[in-house]
Backbone of each chain as ProteinMPNN parsed JSONL, in Angstrom:
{"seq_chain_A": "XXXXXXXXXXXXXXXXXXXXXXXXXXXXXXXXXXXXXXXXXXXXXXXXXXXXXXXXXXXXXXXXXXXXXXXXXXXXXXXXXXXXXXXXXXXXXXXXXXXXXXXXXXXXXXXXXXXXXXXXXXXXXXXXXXX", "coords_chain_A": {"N_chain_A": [[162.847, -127.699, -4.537], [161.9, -128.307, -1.12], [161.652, -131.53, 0.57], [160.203, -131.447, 2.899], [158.646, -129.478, 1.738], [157.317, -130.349, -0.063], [155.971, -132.569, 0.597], [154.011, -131.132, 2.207], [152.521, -129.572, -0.535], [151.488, -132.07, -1.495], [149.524, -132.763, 0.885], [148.177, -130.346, 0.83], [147.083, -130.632, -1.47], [145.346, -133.325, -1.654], [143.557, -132.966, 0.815], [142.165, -130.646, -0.326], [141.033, -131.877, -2.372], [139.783, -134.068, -1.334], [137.721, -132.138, 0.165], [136.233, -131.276, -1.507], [135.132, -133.683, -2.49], [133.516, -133.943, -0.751], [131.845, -131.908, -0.37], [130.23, -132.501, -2.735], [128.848, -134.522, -2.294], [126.973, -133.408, -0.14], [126.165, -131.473, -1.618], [124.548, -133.336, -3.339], [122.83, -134.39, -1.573], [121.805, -132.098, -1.046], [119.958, -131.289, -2.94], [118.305, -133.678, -3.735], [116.799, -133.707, -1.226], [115.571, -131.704, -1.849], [114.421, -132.517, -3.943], [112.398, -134.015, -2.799], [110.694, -132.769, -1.124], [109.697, -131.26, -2.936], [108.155, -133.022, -3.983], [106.81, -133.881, -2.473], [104.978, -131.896, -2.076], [105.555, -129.708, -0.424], [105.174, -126.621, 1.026], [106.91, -123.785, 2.505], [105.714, -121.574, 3.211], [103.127, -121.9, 4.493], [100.828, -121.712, 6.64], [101.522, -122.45, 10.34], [100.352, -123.991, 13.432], [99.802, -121.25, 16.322], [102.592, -121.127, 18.487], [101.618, -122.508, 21.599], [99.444, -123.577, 21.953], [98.159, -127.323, 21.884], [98.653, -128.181, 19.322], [100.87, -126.747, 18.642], [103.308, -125.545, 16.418], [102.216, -127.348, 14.013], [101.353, -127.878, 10.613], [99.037, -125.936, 9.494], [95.874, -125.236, 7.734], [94.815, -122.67, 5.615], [91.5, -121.769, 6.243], [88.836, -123.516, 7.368], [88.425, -126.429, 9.105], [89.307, -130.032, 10.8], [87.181, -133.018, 11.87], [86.99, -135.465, 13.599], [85.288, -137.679, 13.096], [84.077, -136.607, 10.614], [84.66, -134.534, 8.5], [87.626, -135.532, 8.064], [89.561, -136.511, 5.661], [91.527, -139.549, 4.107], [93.255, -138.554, 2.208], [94.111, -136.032, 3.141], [95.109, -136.576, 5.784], [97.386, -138.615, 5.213], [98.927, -136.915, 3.052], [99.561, -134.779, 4.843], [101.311, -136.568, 7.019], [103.179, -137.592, 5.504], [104.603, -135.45, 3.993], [105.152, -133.962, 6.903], [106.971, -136.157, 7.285], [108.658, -136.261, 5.343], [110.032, -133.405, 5.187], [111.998, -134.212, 7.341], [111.073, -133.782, 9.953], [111.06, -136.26, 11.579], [108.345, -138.146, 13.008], [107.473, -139.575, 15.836], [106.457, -142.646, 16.901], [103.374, -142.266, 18.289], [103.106, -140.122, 17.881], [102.577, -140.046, 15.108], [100.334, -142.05, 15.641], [98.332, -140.584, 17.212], [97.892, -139.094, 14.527], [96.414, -140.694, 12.998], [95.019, -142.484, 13.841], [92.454, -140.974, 14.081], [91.089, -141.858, 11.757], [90.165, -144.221, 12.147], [87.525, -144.227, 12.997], [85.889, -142.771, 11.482], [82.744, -142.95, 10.195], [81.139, -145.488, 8.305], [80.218, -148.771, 6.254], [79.15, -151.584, 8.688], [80.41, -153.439, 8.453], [82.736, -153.053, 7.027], [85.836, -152.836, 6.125], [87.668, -151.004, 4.749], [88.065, -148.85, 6.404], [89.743, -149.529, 8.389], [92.308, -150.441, 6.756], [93.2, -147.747, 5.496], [93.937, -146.652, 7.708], [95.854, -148.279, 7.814], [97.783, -147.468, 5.734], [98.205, -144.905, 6.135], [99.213, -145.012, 9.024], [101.819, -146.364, 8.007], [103.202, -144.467, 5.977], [103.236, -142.107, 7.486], [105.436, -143.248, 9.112], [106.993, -143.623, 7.614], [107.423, -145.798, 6.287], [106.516, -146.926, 3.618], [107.684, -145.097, 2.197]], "CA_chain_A": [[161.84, -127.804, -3.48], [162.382, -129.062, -0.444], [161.074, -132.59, 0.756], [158.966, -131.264, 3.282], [157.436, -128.333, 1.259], [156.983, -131.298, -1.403], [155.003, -133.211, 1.464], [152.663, -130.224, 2.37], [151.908, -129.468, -0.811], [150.768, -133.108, -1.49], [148.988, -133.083, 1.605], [147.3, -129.759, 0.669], [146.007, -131.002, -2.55], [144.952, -134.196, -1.367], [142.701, -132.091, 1.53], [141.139, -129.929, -0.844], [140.263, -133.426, -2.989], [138.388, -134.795, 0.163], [137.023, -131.335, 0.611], [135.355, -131.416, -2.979], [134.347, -134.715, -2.836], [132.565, -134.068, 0.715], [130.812, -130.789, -0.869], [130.034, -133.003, -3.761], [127.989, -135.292, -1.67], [126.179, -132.328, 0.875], [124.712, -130.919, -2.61], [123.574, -134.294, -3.93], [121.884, -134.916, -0.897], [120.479, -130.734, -0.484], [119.474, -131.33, -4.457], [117.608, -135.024, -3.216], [116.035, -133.52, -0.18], [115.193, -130.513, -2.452], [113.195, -133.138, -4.986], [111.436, -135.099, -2.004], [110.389, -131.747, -0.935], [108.458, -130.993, -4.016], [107.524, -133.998, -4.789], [105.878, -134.002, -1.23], [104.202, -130.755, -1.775], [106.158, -128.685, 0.955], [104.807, -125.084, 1.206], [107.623, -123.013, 3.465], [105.047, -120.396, 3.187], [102.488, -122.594, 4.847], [100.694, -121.619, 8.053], [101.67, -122.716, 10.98], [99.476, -123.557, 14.594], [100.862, -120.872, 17.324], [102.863, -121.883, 19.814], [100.94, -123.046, 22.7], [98.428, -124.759, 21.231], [98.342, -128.389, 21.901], [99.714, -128.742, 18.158], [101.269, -125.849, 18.151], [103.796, -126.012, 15.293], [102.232, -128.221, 12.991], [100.745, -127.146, 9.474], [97.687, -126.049, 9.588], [95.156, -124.61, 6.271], [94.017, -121.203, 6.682], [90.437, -122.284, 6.734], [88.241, -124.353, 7.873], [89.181, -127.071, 10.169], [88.815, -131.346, 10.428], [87.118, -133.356, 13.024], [87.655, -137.099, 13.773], [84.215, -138.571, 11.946], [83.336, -136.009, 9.686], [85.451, -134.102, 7.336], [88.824, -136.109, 7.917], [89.906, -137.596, 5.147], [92.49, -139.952, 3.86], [93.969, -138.166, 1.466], [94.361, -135.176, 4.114], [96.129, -137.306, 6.972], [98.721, -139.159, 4.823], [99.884, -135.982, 2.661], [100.416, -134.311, 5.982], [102.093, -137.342, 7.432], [104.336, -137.671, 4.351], [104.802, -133.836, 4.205], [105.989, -133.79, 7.68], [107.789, -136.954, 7.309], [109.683, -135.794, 4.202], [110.731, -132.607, 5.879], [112.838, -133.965, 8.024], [110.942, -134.068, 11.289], [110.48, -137.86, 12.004], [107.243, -138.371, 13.78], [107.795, -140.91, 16.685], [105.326, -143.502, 16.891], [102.476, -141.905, 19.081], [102.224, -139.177, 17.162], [101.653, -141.164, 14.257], [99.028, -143.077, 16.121], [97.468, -139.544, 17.367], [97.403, -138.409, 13.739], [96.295, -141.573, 12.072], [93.768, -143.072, 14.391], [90.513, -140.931, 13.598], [90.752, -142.589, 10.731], [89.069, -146.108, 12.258], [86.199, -143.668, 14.064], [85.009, -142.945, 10.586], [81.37, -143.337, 9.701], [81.171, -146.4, 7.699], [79.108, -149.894, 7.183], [79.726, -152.119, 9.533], [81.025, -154.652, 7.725], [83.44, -152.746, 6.262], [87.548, -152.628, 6.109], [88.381, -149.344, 4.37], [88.579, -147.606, 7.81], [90.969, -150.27, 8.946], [93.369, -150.138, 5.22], [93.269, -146.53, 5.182], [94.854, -146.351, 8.857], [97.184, -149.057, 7.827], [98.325, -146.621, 4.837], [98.562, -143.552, 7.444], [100.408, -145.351, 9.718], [103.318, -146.802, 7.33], [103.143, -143.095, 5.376], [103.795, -141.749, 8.567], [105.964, -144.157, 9.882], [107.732, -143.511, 6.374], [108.036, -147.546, 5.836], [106.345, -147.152, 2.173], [107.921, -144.214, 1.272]], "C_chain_A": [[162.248, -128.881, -2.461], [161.618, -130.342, 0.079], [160.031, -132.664, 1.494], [157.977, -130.36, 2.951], [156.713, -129.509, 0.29], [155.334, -131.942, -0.495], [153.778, -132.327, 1.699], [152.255, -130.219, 1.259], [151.37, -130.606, -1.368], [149.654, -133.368, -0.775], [147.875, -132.053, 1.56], [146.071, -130.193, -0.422], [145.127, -132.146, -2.845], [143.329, -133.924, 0.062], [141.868, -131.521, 0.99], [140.53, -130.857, -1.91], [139.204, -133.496, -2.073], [137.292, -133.472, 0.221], [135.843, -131.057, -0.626], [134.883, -132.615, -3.069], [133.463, -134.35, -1.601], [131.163, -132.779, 0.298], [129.869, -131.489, -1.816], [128.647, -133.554, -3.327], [126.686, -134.578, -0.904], [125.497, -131.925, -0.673], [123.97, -132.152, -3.254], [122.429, -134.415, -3.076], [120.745, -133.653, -0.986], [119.508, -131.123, -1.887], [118.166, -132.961, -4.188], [116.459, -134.484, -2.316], [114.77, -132.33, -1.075], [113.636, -131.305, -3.394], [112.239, -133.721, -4.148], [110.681, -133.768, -1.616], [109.059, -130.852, -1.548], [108.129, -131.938, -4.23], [106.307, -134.1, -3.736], [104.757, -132.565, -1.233], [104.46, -129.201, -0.858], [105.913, -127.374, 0.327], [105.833, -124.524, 2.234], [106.571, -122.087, 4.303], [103.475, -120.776, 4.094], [101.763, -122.032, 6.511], [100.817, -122.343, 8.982], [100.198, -122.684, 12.157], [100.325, -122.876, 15.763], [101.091, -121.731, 17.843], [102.088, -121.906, 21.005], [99.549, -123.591, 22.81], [98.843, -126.327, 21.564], [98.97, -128.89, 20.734], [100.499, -128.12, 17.558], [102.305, -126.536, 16.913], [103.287, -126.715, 13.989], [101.626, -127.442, 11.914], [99.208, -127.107, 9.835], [97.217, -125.352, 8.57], [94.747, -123.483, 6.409], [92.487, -121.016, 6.346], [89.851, -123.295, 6.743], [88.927, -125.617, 8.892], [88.66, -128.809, 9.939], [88.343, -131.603, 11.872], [87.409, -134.402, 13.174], [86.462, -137.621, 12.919], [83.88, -138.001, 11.182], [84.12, -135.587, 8.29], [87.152, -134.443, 7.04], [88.862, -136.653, 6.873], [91.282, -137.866, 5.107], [93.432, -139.199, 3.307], [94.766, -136.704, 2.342], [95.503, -135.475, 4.953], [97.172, -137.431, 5.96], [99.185, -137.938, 4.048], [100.436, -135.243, 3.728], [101.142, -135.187, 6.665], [103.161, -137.33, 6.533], [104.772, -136.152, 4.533], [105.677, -133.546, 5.363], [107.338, -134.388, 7.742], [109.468, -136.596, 6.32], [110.137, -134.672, 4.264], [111.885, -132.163, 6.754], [112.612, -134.359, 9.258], [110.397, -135.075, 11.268], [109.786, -137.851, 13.085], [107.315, -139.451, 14.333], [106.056, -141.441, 16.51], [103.591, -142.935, 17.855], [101.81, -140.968, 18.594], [101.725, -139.474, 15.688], [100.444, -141.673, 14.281], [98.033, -141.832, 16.486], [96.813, -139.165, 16.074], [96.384, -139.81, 12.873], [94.777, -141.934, 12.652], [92.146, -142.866, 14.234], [90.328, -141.64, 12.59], [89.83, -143.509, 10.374], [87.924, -145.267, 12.701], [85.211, -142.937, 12.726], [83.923, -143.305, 10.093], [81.878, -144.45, 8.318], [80.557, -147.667, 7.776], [80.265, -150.51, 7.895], [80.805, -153.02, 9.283], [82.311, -154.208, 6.723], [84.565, -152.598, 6.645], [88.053, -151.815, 5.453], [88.674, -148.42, 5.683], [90.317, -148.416, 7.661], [92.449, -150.27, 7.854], [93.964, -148.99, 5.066], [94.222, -146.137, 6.664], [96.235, -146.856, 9.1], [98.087, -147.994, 7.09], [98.787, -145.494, 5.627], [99.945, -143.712, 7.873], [101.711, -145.314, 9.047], [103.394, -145.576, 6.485], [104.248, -142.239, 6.48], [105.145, -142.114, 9.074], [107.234, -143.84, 8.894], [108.625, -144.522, 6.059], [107.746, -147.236, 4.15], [107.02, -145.806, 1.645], [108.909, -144.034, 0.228]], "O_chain_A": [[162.751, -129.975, -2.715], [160.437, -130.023, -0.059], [159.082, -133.421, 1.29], [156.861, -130.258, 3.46], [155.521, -129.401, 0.0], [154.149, -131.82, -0.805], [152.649, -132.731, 1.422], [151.246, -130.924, 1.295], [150.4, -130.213, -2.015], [148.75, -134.023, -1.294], [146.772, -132.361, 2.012], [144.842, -130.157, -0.366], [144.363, -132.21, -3.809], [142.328, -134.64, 0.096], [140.727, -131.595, 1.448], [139.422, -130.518, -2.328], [138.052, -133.065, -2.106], [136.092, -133.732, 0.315], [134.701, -130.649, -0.415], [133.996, -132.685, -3.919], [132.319, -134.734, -1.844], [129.969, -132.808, 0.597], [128.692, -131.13, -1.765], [127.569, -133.2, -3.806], [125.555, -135.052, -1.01], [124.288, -132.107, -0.814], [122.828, -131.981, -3.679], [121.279, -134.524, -3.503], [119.518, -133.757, -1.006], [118.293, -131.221, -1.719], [117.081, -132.849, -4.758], [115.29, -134.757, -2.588], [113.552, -132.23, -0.921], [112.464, -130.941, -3.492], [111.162, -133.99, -4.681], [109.558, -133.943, -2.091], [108.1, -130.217, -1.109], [107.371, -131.77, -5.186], [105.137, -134.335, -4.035], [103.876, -132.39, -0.391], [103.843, -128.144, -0.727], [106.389, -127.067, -0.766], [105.438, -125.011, 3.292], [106.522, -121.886, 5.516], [102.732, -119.817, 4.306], [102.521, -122.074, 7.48], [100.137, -123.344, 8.752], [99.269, -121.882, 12.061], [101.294, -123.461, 16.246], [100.495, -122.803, 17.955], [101.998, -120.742, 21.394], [98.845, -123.924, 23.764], [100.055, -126.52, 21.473], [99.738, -129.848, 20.824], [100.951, -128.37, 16.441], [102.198, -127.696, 16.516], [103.959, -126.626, 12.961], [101.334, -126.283, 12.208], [98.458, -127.966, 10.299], [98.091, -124.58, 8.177], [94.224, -123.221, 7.492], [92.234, -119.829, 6.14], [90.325, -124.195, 6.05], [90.065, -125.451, 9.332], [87.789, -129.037, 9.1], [88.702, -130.95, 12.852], [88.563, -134.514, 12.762], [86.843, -138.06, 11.834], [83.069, -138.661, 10.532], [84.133, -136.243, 7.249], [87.834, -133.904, 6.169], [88.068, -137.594, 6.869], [92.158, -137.164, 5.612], [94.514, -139.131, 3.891], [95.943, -136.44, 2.099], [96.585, -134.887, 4.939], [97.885, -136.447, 5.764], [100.317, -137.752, 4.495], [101.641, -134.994, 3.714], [102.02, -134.514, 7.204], [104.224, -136.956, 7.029], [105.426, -135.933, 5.553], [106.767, -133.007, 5.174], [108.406, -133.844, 8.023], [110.679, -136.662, 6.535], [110.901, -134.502, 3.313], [112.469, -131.107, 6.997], [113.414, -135.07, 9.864], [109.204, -135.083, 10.962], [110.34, -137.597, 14.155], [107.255, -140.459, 13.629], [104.999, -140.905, 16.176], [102.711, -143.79, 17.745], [100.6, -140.747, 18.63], [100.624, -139.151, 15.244], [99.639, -141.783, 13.356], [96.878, -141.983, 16.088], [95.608, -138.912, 16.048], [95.586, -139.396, 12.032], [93.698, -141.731, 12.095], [91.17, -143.616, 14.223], [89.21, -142.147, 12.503], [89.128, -143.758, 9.394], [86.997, -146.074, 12.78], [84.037, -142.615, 12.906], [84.096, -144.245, 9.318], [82.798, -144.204, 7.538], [80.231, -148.06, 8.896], [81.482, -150.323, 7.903], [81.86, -153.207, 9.891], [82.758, -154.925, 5.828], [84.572, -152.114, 7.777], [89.279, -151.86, 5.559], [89.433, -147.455, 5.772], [91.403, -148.111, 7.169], [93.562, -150.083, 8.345], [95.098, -148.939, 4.589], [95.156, -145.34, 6.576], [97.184, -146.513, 9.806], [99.087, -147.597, 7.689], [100.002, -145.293, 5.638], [101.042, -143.225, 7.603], [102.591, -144.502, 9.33], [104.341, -146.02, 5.836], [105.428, -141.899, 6.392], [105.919, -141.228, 9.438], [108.374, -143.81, 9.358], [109.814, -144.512, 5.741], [108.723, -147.306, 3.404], [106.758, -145.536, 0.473], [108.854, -143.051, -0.511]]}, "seq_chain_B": "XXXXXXXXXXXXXXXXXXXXXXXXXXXXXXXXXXXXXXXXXXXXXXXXXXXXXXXXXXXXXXXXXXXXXXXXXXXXXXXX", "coords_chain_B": {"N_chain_B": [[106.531, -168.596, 2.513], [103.906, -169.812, 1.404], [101.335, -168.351, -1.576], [98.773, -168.521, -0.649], [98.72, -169.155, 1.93], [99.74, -166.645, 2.36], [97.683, -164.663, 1.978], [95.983, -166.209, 3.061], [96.689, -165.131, 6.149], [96.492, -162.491, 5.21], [93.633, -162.228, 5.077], [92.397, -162.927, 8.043], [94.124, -160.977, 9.446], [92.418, -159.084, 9.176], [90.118, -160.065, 9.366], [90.263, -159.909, 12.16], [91.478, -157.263, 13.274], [88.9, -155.756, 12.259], [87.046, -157.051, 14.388], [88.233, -155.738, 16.607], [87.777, -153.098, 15.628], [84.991, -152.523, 15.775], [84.42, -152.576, 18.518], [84.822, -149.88, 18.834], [82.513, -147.994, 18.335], [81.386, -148.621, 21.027], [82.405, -148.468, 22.79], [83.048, -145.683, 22.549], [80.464, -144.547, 23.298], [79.461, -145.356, 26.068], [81.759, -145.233, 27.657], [83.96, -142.151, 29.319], [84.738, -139.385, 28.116], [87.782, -139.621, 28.152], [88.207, -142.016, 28.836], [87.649, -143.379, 26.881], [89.428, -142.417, 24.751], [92.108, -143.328, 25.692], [91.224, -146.317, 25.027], [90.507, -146.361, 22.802], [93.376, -145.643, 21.562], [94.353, -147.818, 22.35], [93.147, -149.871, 20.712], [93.947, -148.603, 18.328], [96.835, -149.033, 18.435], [96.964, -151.773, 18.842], [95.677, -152.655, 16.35], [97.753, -151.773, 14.843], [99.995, -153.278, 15.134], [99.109, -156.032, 14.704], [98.993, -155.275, 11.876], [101.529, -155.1, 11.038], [103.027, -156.806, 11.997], [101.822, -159.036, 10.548], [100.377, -158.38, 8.366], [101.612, -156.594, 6.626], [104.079, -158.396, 6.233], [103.085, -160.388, 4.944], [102.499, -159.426, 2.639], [105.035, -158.564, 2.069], [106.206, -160.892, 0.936], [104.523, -161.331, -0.584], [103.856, -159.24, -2.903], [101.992, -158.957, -4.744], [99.556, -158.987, -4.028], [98.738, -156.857, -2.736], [97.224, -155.375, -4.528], [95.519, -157.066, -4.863], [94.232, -156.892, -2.23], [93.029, -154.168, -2.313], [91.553, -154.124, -4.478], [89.614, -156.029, -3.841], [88.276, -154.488, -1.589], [87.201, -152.213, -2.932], [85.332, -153.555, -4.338], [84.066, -154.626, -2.418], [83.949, -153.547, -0.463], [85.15, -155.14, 2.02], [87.522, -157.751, 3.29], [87.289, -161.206, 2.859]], "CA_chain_B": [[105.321, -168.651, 2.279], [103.201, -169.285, -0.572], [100.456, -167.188, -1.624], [97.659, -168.915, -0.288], [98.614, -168.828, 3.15], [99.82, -165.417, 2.75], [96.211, -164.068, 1.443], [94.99, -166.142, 4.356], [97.14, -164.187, 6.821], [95.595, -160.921, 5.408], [92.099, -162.278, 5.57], [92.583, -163.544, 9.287], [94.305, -160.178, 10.302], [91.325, -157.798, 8.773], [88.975, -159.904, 10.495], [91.023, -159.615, 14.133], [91.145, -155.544, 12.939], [87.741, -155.72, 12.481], [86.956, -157.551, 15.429], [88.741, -154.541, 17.486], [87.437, -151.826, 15.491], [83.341, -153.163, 16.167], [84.475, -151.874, 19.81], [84.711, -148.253, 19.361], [81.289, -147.443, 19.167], [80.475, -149.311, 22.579], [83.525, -147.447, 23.873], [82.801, -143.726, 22.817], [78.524, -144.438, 23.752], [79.421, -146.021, 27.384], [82.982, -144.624, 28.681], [84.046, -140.934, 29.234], [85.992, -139.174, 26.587], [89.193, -139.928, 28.347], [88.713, -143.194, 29.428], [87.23, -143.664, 25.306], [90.444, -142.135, 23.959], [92.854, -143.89, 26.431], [91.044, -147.1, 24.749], [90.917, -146.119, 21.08], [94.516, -145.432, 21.102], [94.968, -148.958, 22.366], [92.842, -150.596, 19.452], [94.686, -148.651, 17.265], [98.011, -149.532, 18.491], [96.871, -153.168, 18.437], [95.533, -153.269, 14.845], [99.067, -151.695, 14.159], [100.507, -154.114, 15.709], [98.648, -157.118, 13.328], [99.226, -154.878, 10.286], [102.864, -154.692, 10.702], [103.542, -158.139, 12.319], [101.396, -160.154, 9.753], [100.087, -157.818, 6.534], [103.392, -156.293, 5.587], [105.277, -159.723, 6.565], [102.896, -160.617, 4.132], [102.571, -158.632, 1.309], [106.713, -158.042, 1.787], [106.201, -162.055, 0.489], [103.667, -161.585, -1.892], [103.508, -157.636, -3.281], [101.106, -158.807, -5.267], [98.271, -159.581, -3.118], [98.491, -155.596, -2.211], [96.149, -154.904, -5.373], [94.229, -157.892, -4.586], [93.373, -156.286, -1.279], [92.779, -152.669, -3.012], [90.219, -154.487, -6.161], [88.346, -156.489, -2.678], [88.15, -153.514, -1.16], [86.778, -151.258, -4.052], [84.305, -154.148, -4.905], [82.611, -155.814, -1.828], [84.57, -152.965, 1.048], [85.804, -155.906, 2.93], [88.622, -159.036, 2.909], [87.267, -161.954, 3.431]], "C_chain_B": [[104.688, -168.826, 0.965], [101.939, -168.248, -0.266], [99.289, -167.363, -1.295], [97.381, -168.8, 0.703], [99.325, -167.462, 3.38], [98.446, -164.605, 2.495], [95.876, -165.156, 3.011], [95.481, -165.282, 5.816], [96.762, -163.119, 6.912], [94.308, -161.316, 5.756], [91.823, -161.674, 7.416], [92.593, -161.752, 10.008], [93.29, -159.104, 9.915], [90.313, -158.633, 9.428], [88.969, -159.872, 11.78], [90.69, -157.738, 14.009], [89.718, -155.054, 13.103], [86.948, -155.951, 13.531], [87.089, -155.705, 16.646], [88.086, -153.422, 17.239], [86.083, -151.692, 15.859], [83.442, -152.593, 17.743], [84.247, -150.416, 19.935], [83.73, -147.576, 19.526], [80.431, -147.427, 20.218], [81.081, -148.021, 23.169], [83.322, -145.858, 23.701], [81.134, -143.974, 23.498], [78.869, -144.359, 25.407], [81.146, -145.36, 28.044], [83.475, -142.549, 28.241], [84.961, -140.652, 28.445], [87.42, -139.921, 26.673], [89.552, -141.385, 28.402], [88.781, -143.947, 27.926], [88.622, -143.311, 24.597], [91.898, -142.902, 24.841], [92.439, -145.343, 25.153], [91.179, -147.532, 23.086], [92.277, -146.119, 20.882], [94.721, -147.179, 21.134], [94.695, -149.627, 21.262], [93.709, -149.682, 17.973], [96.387, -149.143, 17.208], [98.253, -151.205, 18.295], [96.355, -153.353, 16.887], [96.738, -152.901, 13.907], [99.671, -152.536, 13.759], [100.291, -155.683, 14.717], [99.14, -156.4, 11.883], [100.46, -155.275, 10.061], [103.538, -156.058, 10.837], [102.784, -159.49, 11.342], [101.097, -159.591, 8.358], [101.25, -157.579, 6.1], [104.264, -157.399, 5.789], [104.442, -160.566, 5.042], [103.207, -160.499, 2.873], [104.261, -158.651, 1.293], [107.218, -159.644, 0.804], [105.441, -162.124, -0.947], [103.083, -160.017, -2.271], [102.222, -157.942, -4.05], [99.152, -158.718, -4.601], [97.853, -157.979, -2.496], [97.137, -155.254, -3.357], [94.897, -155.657, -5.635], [93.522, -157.562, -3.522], [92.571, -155.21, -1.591], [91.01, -152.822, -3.825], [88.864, -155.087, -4.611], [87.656, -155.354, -1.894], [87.123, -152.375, -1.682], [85.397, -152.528, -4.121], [83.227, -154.634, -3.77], [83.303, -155.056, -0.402], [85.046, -154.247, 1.782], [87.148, -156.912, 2.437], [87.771, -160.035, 3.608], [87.695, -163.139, 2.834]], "O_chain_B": [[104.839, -168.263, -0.12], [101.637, -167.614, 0.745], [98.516, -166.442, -1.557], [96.242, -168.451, 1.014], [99.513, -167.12, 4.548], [98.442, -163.612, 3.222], [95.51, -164.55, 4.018], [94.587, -164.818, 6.524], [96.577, -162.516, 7.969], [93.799, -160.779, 6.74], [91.349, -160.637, 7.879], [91.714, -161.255, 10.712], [93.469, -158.059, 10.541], [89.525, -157.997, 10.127], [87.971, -159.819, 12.498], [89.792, -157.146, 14.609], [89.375, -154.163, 13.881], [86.07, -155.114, 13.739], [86.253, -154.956, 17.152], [87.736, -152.68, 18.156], [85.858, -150.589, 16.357], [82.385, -152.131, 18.172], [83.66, -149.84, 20.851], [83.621, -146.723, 20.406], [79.399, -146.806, 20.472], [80.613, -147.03, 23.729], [83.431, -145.014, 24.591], [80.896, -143.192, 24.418], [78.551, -143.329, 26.003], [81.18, -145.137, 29.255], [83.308, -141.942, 27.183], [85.865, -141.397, 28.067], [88.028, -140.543, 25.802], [90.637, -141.915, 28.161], [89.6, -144.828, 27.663], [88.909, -144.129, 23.723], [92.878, -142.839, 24.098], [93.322, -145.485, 24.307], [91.664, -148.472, 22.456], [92.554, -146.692, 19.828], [95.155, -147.786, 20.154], [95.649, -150.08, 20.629], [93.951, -150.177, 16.873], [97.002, -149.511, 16.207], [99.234, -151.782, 17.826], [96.766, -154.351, 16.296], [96.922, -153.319, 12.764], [99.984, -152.797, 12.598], [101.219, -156.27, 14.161], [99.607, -157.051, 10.948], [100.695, -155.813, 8.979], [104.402, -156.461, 10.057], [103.139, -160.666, 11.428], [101.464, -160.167, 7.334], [101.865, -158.263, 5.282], [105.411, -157.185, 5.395], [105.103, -161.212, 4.229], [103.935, -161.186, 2.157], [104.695, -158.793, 0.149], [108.249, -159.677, 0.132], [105.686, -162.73, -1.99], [101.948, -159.685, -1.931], [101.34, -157.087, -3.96], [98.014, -158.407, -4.95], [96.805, -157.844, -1.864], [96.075, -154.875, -2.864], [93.837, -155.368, -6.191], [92.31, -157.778, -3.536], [91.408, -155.225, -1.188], [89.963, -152.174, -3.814], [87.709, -154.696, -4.442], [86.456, -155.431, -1.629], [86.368, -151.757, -0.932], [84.318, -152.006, -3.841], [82.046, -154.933, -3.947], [83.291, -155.69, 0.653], [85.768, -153.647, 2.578], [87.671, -156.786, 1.33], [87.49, -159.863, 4.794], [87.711, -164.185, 3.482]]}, "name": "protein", "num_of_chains": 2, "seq": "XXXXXXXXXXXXXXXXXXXXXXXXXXXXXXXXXXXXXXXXXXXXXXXXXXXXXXXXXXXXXXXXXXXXXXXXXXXXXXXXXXXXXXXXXXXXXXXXXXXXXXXXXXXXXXXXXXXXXXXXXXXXXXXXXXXXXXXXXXXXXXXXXXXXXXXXXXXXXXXXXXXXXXXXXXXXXXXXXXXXXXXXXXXXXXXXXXXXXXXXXXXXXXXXXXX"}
């Protein structure tokens, strides 16, 4: 064998190394994304709001609906914040603050700081600081 | 920090939060939706703004003080 067939095939089998370690890595991560996925709840199958809707795209339940003081809750917002978040599509800060905010407009006494805790939780959910 | 003046840090910033949030019912009664949701966004962007720049600077000091907010919370709704 000659010195430069010697060289290629070094250089082949050293290529298809890298190329197995690089696959190696793309399924740890699909297999990772795959567990955050379920762990988050992700429905594929999930309804969508049409397009041209002010939210179009986003998940929506196929009935009933939320308002800002009434039937919002916590537990509602942040699984859909996480849900989205852990999907993939990173929610810039505004829309964060759009989804999070009824939160404080919550009926509640006056004197009370569960609105304000519960928006903090949203937010950083959202924000996908605690996650 | 120690943990004394990090628990007073959370106090402080839930009663600034509070402070802000005591506005929204002036602001939806007395201004028009838009001018009310223009304003809400701001109080929420400002009690962000305390959460992130003083509670989690906190708590990132003292994790523990997260379940001390949680138990105050559950027992008497407020921090004070």
């Amino acid at each position: 064998m000659k010195a430069s067939e010697a060289s290629w095939l070094v250089s082949a089998k050293l290529r298809n190394i890298n190329w197995h370690m690089r696959a190696a890595v793309v399924e740890e991560k699909l297999h990772k994304l795959g567990r955050v996925l379920v762990k988050a709840g992700f429905e594929p199958n999930q309804p969508r709001v049409p397009a041209g809707n002010p939210d179009g795209g986003q998940w929506t339940s196929t009935g009933g609906s939320s308002n800002a003081t009434g039937s919002t809750t916590l537990d509602k917002i942040v699984t859909l914040a996480r849900r989205i978040a852990s999907a993939g599509s990173l929610l810039d800060y505004q829309r964060c603050l759009d989804l999070c905010y009824p939160l404080l407009e919550r009926p509640q006494h006056p004197a009370s700081d569960g609105n304000m805790w519960d928006f903090h939780r949203c937010m950083n959910a959202c924000l996908k600081l605690n996650l | 920090m120690n943990s004394q003046l990090a628990w007073e840090m959370i106090r402080v910033s839930f009663r600034a939060s509070r402070e802000l949030q005591d506005l929204l019912p002036q602001l939806r009664d007395q201004c028009s939706p838009e001018e009310y949701k223009d304003c809400a966004h701001g109080i929420a962007r400002a009690i962000h703004g305390i959460n992130t720049a003083l509670i989690d600077k906190a708590l990132a000091s003292h994790p523990e003080l997260e379940s001390r907010i949680e138990s105050e919370l559950a027992e008497v709704g407020r921090i004070d």
